[in-house]
C-alpha positions in Angstrom: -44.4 -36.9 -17.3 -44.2 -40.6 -18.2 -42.5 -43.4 -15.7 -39.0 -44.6 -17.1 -39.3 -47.0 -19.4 -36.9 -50.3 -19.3 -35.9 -49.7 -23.1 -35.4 -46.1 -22.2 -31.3 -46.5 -22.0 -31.8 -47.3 -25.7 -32.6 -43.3 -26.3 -30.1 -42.0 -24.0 -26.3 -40.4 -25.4 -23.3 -41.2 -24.2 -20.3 -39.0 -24.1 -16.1 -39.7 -23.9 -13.4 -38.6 -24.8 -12.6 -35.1 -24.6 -9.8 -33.4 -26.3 -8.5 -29.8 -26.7 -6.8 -28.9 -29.9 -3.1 -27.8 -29.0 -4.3 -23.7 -29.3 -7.0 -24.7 -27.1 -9.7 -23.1 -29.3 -11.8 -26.2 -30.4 -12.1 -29.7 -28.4 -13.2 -33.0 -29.8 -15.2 -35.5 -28.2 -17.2 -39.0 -28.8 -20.9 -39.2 -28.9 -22.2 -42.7 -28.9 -26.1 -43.9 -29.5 -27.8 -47.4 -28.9 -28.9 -48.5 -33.0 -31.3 -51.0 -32.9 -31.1 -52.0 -35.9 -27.6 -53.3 -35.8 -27.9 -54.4 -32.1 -25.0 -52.5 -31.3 -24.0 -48.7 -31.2 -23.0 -46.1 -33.3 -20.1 -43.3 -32.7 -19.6 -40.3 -34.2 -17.0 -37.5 -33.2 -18.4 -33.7 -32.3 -16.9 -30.7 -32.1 -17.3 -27.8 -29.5 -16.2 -24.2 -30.6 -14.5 -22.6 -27.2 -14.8 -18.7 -28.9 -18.3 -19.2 -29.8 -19.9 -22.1 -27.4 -20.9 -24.0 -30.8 -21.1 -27.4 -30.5 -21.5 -29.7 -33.9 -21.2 -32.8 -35.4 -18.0 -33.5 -37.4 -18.2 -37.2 -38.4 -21.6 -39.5 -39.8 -19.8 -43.0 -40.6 -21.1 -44.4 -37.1 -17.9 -45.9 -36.1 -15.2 -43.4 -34.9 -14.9 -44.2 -31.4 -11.2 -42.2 -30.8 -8.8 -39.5 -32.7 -6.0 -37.8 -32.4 -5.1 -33.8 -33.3 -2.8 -33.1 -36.1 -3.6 -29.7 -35.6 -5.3 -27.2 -34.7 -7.8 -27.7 -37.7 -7.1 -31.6 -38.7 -8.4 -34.7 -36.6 -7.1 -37.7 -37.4 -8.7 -40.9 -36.6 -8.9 -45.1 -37.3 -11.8 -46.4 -39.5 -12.8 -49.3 -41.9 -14.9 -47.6 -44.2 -14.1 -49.0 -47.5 -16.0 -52.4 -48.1 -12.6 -54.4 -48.8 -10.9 -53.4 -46.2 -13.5 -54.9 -44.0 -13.6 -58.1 -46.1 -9.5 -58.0 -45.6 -10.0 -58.0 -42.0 -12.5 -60.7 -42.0 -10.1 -62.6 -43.5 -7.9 -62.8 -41.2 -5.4 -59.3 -42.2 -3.9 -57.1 -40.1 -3.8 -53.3 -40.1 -5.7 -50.0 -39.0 -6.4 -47.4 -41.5 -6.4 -43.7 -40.4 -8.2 -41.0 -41.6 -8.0 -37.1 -41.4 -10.7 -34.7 -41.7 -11.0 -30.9 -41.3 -13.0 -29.1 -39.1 -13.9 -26.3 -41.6 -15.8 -28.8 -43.2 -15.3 -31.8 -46.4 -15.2 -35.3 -46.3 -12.6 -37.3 -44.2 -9.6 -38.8 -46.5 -7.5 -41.7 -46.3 -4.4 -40.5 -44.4 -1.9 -43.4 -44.4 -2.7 -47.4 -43.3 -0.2 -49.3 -41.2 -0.2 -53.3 -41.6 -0.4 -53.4 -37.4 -3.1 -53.8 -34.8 -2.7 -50.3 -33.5 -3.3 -49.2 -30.2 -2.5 -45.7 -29.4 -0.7 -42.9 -31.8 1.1 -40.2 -30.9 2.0 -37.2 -33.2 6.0 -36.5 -33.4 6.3 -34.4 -36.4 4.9 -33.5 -39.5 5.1 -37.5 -41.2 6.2 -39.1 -37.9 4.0 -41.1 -35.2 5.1 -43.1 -32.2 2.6 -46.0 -31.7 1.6 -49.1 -30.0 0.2 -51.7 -31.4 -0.4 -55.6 -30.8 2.6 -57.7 -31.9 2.4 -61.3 -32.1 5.6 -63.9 -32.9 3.3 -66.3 -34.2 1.7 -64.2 -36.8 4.6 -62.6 -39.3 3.4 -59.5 -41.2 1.9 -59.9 -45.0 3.2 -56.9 -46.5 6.8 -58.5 -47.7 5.0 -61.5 -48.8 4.6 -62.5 -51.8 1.0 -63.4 -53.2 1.5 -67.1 -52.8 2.8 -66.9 -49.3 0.0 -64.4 -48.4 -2.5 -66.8 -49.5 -1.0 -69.6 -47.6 -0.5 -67.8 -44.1 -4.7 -66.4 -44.2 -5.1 -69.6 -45.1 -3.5 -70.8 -41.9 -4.7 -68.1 -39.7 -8.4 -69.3 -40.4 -8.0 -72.8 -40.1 -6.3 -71.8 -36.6 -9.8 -70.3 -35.5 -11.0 -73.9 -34.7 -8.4 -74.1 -31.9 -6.3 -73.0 -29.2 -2.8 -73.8 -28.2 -1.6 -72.1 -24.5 1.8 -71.8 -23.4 1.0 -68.8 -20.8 -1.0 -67.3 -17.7 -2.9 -65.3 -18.2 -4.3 -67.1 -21.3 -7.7 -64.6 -22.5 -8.6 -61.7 -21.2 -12.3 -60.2 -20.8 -13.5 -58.2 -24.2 -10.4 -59.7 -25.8 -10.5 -63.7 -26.2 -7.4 -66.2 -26.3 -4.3 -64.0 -26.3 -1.6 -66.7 -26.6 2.2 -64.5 -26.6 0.2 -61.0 -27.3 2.6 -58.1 -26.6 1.8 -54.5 -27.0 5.3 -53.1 -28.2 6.6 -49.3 -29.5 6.6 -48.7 -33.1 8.0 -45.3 -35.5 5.6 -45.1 -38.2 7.0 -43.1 -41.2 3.5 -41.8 -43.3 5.5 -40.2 -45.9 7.1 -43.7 -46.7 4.9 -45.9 -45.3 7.7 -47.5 -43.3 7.5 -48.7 -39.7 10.1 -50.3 -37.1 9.7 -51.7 -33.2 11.4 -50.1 -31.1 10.7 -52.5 -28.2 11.0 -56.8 -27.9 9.0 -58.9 -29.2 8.3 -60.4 -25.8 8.1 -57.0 -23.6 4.8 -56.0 -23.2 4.3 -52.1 -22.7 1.6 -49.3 -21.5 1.2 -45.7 -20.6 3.8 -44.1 -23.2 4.0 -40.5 -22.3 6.2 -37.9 -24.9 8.5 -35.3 -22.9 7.0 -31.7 -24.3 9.4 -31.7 -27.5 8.3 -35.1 -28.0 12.3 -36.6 -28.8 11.5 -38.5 -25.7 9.1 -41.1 -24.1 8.7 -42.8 -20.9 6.8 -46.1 -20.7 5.9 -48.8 -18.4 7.0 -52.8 -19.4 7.7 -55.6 -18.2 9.6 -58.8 -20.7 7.8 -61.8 -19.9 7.4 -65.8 -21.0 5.1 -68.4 -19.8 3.6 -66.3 -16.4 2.8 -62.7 -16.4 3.7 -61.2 -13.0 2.2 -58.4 -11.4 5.3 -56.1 -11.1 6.8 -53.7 -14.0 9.3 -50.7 -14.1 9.8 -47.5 -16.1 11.6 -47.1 -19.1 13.3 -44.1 -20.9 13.0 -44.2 -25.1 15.1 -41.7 -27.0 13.4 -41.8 -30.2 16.0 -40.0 -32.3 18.6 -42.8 -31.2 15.6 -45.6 -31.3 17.1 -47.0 -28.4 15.4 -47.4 -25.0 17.0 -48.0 -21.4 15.5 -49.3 -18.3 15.0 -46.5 -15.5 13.8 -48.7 -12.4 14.5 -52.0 -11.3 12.1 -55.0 -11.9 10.8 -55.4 -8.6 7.9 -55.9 -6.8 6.6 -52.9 -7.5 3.5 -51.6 -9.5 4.3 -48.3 -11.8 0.4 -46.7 -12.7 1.4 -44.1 -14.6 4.8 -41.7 -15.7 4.5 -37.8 -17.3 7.9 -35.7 -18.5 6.5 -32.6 -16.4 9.4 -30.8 -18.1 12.8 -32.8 -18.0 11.7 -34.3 -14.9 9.3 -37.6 -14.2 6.6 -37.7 -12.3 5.1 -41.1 -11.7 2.5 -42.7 -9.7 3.0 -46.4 -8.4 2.7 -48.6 -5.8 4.9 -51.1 -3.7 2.0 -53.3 -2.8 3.7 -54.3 0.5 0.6 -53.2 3.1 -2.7 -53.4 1.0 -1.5 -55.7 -2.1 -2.8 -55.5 -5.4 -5.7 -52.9 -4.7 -3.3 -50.8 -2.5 -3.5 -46.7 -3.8 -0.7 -45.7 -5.8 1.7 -42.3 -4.5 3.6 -39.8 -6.5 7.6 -40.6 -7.1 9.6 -37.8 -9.0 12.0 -40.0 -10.7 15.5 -38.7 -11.7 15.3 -39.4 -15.7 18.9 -40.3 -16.0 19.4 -42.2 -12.7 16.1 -43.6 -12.0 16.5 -42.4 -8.4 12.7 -41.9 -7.1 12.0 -39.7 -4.3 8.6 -40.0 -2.2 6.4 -37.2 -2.6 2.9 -37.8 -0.9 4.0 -40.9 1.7 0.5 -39.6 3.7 -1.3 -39.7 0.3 -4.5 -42.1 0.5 -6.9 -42.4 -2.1 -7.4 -43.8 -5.5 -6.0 -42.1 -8.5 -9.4 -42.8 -10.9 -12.6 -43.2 -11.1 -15.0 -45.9 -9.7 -18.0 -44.5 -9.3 -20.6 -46.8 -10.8 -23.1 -46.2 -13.3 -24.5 -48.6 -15.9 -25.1 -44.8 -18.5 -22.1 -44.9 -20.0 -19.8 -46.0 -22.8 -16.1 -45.1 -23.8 -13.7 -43.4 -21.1 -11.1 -40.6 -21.2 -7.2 -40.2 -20.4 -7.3 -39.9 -16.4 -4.4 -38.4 -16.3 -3.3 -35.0 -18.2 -0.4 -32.4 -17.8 -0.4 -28.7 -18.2 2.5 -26.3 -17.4 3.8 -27.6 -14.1 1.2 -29.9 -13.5 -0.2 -33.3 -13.3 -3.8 -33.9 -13.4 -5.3 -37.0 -12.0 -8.4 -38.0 -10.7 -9.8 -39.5 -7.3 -12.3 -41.3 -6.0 -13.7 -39.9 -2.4 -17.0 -41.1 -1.0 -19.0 -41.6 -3.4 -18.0 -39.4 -6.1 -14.4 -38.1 -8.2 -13.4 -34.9 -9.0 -10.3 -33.7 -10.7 -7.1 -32.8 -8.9 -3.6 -31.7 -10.1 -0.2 -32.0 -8.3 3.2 -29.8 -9.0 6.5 -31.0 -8.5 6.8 -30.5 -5.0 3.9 -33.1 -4.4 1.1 -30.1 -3.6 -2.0 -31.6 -4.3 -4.8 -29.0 -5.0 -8.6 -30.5 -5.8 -9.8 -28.6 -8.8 -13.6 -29.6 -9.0 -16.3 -29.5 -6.0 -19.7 -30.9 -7.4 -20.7 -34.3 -6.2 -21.0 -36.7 -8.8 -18.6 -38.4 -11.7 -15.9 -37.2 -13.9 -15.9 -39.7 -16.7 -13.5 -38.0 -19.2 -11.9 -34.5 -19.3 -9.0 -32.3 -20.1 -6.9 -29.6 -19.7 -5.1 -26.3 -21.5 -3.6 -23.1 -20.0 -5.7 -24.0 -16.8 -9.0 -24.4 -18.6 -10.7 -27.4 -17.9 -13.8 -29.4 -20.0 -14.7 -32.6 -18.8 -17.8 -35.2 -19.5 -19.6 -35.7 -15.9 -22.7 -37.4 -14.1 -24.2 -34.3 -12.1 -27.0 -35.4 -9.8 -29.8 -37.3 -11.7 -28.7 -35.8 -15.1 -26.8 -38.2 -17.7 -23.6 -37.2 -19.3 -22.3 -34.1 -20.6 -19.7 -32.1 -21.5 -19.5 -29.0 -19.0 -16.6 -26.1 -19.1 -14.8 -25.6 -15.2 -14.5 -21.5 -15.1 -12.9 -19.9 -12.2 -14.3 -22.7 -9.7 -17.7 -22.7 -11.4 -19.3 -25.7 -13.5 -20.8 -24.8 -17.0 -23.4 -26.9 -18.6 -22.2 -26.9 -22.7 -24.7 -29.7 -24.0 -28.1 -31.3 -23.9 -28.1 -34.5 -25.0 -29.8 -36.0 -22.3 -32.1 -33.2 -21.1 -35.0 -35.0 -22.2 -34.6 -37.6 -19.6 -35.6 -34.9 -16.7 -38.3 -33.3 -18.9 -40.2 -36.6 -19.7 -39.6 -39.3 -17.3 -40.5 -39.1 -13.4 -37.1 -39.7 -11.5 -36.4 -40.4 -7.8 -33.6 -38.7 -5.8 -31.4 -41.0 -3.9 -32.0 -40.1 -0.6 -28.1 -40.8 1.8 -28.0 -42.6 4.7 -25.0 -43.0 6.9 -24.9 -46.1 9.0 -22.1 -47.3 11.8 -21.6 -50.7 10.6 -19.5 -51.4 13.8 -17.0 -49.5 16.1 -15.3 -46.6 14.4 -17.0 -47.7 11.0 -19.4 -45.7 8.9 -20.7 -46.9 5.8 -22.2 -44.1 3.3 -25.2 -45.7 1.3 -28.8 -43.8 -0.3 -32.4 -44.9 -0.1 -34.7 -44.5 -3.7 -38.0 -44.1 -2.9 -40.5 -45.6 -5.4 -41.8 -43.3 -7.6 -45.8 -41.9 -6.2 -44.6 -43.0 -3.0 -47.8 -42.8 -0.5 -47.2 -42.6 3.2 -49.1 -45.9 5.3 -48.3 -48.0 1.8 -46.3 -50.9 1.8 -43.9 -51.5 -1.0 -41.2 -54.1 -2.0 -37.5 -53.2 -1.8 -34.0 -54.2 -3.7 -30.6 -54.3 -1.7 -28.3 -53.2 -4.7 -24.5 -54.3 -4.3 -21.7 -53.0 -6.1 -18.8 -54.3 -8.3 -15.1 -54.7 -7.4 -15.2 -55.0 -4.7 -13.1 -51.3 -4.5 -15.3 -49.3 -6.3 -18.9 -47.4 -4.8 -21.7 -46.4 -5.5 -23.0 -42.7 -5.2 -26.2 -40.2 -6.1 -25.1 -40.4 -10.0 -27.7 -41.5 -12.6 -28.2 -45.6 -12.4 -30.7 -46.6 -15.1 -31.8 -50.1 -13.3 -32.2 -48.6 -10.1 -34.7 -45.7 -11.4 -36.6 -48.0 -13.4 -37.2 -50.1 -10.4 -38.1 -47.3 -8.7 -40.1 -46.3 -11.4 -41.8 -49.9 -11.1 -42.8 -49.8 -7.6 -39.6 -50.5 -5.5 -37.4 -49.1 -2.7 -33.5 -49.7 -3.6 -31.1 -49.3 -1.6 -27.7 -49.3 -1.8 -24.2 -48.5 -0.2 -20.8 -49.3 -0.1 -19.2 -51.7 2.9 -16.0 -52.2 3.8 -14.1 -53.2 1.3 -15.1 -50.3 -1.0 -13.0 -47.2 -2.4 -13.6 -44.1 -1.7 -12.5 -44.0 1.9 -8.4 -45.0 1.7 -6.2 -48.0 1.9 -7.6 -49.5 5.4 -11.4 -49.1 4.6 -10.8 -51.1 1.3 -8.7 -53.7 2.9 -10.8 -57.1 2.8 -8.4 -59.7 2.0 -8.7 -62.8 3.5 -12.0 -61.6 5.1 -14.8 -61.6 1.7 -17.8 -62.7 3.4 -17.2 -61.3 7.0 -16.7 -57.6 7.6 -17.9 -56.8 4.4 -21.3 -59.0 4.7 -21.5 -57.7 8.4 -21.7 -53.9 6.7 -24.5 -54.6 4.0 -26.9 -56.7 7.0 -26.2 -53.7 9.2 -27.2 -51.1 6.5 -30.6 -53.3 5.7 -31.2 -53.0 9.0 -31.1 -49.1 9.6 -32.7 -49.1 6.0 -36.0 -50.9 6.9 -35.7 -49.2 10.9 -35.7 -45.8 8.8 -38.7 -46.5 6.0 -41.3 -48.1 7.9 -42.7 -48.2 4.2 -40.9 -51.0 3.0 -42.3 -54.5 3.3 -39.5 -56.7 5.2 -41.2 -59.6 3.8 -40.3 -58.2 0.2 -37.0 -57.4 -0.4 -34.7 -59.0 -2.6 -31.1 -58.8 -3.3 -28.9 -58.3 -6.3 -25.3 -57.1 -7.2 -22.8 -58.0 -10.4 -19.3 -59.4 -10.1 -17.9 -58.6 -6.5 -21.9 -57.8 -5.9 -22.6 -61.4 -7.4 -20.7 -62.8 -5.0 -21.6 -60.8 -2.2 -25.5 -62.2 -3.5 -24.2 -66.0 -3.7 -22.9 -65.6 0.0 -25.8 -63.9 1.5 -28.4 -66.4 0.4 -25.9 -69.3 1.7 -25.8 -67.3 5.6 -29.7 -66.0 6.0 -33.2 -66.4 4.4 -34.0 -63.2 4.7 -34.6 -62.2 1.2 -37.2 -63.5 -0.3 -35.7 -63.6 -4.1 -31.8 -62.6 -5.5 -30.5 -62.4 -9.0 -26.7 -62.8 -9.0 -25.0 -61.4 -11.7 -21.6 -62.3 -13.7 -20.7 -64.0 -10.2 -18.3 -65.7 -8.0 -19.4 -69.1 -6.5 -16.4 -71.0 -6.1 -12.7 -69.4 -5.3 -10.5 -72.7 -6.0 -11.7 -72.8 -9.6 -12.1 -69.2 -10.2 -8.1 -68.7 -9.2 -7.3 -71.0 -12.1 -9.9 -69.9 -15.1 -10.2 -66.3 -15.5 -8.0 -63.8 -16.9 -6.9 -62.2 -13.2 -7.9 -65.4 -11.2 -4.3 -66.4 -10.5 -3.1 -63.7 -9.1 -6.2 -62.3 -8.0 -7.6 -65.1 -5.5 -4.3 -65.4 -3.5 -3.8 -61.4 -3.1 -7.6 -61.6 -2.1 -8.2 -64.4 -0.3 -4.7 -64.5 1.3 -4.5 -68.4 0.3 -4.4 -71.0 -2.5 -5.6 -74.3 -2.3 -1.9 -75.3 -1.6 -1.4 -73.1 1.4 -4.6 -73.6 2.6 -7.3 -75.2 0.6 -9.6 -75.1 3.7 -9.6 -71.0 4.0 -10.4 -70.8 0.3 -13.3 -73.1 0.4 -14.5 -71.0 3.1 -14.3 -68.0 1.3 -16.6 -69.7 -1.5 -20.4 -69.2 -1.6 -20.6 -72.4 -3.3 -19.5 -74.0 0.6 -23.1 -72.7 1.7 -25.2 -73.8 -1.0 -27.2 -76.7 0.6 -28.4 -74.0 3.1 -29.7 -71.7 0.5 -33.5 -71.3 -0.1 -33.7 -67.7 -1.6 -35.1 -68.8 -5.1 -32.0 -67.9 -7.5 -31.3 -65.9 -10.9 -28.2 -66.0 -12.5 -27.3 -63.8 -15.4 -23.9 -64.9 -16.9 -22.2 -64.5 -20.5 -20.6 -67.2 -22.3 -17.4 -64.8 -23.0 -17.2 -63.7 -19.4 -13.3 -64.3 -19.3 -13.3 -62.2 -15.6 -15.6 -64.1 -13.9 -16.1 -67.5 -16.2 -19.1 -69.0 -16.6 -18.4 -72.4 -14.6 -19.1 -70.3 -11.4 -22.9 -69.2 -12.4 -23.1 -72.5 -13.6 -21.7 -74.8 -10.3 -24.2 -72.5 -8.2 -26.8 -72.9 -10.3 -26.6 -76.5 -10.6 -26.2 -76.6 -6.2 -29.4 -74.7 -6.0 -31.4 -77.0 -8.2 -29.7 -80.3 -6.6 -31.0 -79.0 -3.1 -34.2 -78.1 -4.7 -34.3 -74.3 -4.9 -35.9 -72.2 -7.3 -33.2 -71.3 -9.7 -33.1 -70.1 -13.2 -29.9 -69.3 -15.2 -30.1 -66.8 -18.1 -26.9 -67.4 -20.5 -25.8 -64.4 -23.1 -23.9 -65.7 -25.9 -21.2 -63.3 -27.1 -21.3 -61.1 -24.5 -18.9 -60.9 -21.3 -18.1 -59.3 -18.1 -19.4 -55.5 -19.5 -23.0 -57.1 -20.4 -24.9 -54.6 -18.1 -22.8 -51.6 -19.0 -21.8 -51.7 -22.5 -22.8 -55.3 -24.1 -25.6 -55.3 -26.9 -28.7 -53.2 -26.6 -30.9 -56.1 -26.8 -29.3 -58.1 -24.9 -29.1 -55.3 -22.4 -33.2 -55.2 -22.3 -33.6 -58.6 -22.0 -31.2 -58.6 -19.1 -33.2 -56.3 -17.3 -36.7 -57.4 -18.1 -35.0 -61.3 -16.5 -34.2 -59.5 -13.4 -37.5 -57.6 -13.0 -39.3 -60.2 -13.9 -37.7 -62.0 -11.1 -38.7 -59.8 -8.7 -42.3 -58.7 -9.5 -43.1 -62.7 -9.6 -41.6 -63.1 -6.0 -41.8 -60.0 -4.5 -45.1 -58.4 -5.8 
């Protein structure tokens, strides 16, 4: 077997997506490969036979990244296959094309194109679709213009592309750009006539729209909004035969996640954010769909309701939530990995899957189950859930296991302080040799409430694979463990900092192997900040490389997509309440005693965590005189390690090793 090679994500599969068709005899899924070639990725759709356990490709054109069912033989799915469309777009026109294709085999055909940004689609009936799609009042549709008018307004819209006008907060958003008045609204969308009609404001912004089972109904979650976006919604009934809607709940401060028709009834998931704030876990509510009346159904409930288990293998997602008969499904997050769990009406919660590990995508049909997981130190696939018991289907990433030497993480469960246990693993390097001495990584996570857990992380094995211990857990602050355990606002930098020094220590009291005098630190986003405060409180790592980071809390509350809302519910202050608590909070206070020589890998599109903060640290380090470098990705932004560019991916990860091996080998 050959040690893992850095480029060796470029090889691996990825896997989202997964849909039954309504008999339940088929599902469809996404398969998505690095190309080279383009620098970017290709993504076809596959189909797996339930009756016969074949599984196929359905799709070659590279690009379908989602679908829908129109039955149980039909997929239906957006594309821009035909050169002019794609020159239309470029241009500056609006619309989404859709495509059906049959599973019994022949080309896809044009189904029907809608002049919209769509969203999401939803099948009503045999020529009717309820969508969402971006609407914007400052960019009227072309199709009732005449040729002269369309010509002038394309004409406008790329002259626009040289600047920006704001009016609201938040202004961008991370993966999306400038999003001055961007609404998602409702739309019927006729395909026998080609007609289509909002059902919602222009200025209401909407998500989750979930169809009743005889699909004359929907409920949605919106909120109308000018000038600030506020972190509160409510739920909303839409009787699509009467294209009217009415408000259910009151606009308060409240935070709806979720709401499914489980038969005439609602069941919803959302959260009052009175004792945690904005991270606090959402309950169930049954909600009275005439009166709005919500009833508590799981007030001892305590975890999350999705997935944050980390992993750097994967691309694409899934619907976390899914109904079948009397249920809901949903999924949590619990230690360090997620399974699958379903709730009935009377707020019984049963957990459906076991297995350690991470349920990136899955779904549901008369009680069978397939779903796209991590299991142990195997990539994605697509296994089958029968009668408790976990069914491999695919082998995408087999090879991985056959060809490349792996190292197990090994757990470790540390008491941080008095009633606190922090769950974290040890990688050994790979041909580890007692009596050898070896260099060692302190990995820190995202979020901060997410975790890591013993799921397939391509960095870490490769730096295994090179010669290191990592190690890597998940402090206070983290999911995984409820409401309380996650709770760090107005304490970043103290509890949760106190937690990652106290598992170093019982790491290096535990593997006598690893050289204290060679261990560095990393971590992205929450973990780049985490990196930015450690080396401004000890010298005890001898290099870092601080990812998509936070160095400096007063401007990041005012630049990034969440930072206005996100600093005070974290920090518990703005720099009007108390400017001296959020300086204290900022790495960037500490920088004049840092002398851990420095990388920072940032992208110039970064919209969560901007780029001023990698570049105010930065420019601290080299003012006091500290080794710093900065590695700057253009067009990339806050996904850069998990889904941004494949070469841009290996060059990230040959700046960070590099790093390392020149100061800790």
């Amino acid at each position: 077997m050959e040690r893992l090679k850095l480029d060796d994500f470029t090889r691996y599969t990825f896997l989202s997506g997964v849909e039954y068709n309504p008999s339940g005899s088929r599902a469809c899924f996404v398969v998505h490969k690095a190309d080279m070639e383009e620098n970017g990725y290709s993504s076809n759709l596959w189909l797996y036979d339930v009756g016969t356990g074949d599984i196929g490709q359905l799709t070659a054109f590279d690009k379908e990244k989602g679908f829908i069912w129109l039955d149980d033989d039909t997929v239906l799915f957006p594309g821009m296959r035909k050169p002019k469309d794609r020159e239309k777009a470029k241009e500056g026109e609006v619309f989404t094309v859709y495509y059906k294709i049959s599973v019994k085999g022949g080309e896809a055909r044009e189904a029907f194109r809608i002049p919209l940004a769509v969203r999401s689609i939803q099948k009503l009936d045999d020529s009717r679709f309820l969508l969402t799609a971006t609407y914007n009042p400052n960019r009227p549709g072309l199709e009732e213009m005449t040729e002269e008018e369309r010509a002038k307004e394309l004409k406008k819209r790329k002259e626009e592309k040289d600047y920006e006008v704001l009016e609201e907060i938040p202004y961008w958003r991370n993966g999306a750009g400038f999003t001055r008045k961007n609404r998602t609204r409702i739309y019927l969308f006729d395909a026998a006539t080609g007609q289509y009609e909002p059902l919602t404001p222009e200025l209401m912004d909407v998500s989750a729209v979930r169809l009743n089972a005889d699909r004359t109904r929907a409920v949605f979650i919106a909120q109308t909004w000018q000038g600030k976006l506020e972190r509160i919604s409510a739920l909303h009934i839409l009787d699509i035969q009467a294209k009217s809607y009415r408000q259910l709940t009151p606009l308060e401060e409240f935070s709806w996640r979720d709401a499914h028709f489980i038969g005439d009834r609602i069941l919803a998931l959302g959260s009052d954010m009175k004792s945690y704030g904005l991270n606090q876990n959402p309950v169930f509510y049954l909600v009275d769909a005439g009166t709005g009346q919500r009833t508590l159904l799981t007030p001892d409930f305590d975890r999350s309701t999705w997935n944050s288990v980390g992993s750097d293998c994967r691309l694409g997602g899934g619907d976390p939530h899914r109904t079948d008969g009397n249920y809901l499904y949903f999924i949590t997050t619990e230690g360090g990995s997620s399974y699958i769990n379903r709730i009935d009406l009377e707020g019984r919660i049963e957990k459906i899957t076991a297995a350690p590990g991470s349920v990136d995508s899955y779904d549901v049909r008369d009680g069978k189950i397939l779903f796209i997981g991590l299991r142990g130190l195997r990539l994605q696939e697509l296994y089958a859930l029968e009668e408790g018991t976990e069914r491999k289907l695919t082998s995408f990433n087999d090879w991985v296991q056959e060809e490349r030497t792996l190292s197990v993480p090994e757990p470790l469960r540390v008491e941080t302080a008095p009633g606190v246990t922090v769950d974290g693993w040890v990688i050994k390097p790979v041909g580890y040799e007692e009596g050898c001495k070896y260099p060692a990584i302190l990995d820190i996570h995202g979020g901060p409430k997410t975790v890591y857990g013993e799921v397939f992380f391509h960095e870490m094995q490769l730096w295994a694979n090179e010669g290191y211990f990592v190690f890597f857990c998940n402090p206070r602050g983290s999911d995984g463990k409820g409401n309380e355990f996650a709770d760090i606002r107005g304490k970043y930098g103290t509890i949760d900092y106190e937690d990652l020094m106290a598992f170093t220590d019982a790491v290096l009291a535990r593997y006598p192997g690893i050289d204290r005098s060679r261990v560095g630190v990393t971590g992205g986003s929450y973990g780049g900040f985490m990196t930015n405060w450690i080396i401004g409180h000890t010298d005890r790592f001898k290099a870092a490389a601080s990812q998509r980071s936070i160095s400096n809390w007063v401007s990041m509350g005012f630049t990034t997509d969440i930072g206005y809302f996100f600093t005070e519910d974290q920090i518990a202050a703005t720099p009007w309440t108390d400017i001296d608590k959020v300086w204290w909070h900022s790495p960037l206070k500490y920088a004049d005693k840092v002398k851990t020589p420095t990388l920072f890998i940032h992208s110039d599109e970064d919209y969560r965590c901007w780029l001023p903060e990698a570049l105010q640290m930065f420019t601290a380090l080299r003012y006091f005189g500290v080794e710093a470098r900065l590695c700057m990705f253009r067009g990339e932004n806050h996904e850069l390690s998990r889904s941004g560019k494949p070469k841009h991916r290996i060059r990230r990860l040959q700046e960070i090793t590099d790093w390392f091996n020149k100061y800790l080998k």
